[in-house]
N, C-alpha and C positions, 0 to 999 in steps of 0.2 A: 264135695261128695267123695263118699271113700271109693275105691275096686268095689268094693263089696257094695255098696248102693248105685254103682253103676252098672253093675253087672244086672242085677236085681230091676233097675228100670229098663233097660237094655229089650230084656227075658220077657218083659210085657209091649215090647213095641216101642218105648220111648227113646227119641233121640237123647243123647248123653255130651259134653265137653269132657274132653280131660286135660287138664294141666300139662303133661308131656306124652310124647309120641311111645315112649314107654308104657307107659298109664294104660294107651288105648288100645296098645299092645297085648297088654296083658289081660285086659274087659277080652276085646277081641278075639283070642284063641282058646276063647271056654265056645266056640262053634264053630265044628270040622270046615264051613263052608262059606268062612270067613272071604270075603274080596277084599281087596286096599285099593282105593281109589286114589293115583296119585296127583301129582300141583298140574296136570295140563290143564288148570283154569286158575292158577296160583297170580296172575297178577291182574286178574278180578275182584275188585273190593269186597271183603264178605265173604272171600271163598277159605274155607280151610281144610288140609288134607283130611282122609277119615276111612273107616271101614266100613263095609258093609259085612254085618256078622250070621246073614243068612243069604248070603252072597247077591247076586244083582245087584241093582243100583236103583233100589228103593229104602222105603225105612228097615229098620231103623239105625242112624248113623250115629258112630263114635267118633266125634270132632277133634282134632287136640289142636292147640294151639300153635304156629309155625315158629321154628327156631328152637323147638326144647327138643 
């Protein structure tokens, strides 16, 4: 999926991956009220860092993948 179709599902509510912490960087700061949620649940199977782009810590989240 490109920025530009994540950003796009994002904008409606849907959770999104991105390939690198850059990627979701960049979805992410098209909304002033962005949160970053960081690894304190990083060695839980399943967990990957992410923002929250309309802040709190509900949906919808930008995932990326750990290590990029």
């Amino acid at each position: 999926m490109t920025i530009e179709e994540s950003y796009y599902h994002v904008s409606f509510g849907y959770d999104v991956m991105c390939d690198t912490q850059q990627d979701a960087l960049e979805v992410a700061l098209n909304w002033p009220t962005t949160f970053y949620h960081d690894n304190q649940h990083k060695k839980l199977p399943g967990y990957y860092p992410h923002y929250h782009p309309w802040g709190g810590s509900h949906h919808p989240h930008i995932w990326y993948y750990l290590g990029t």
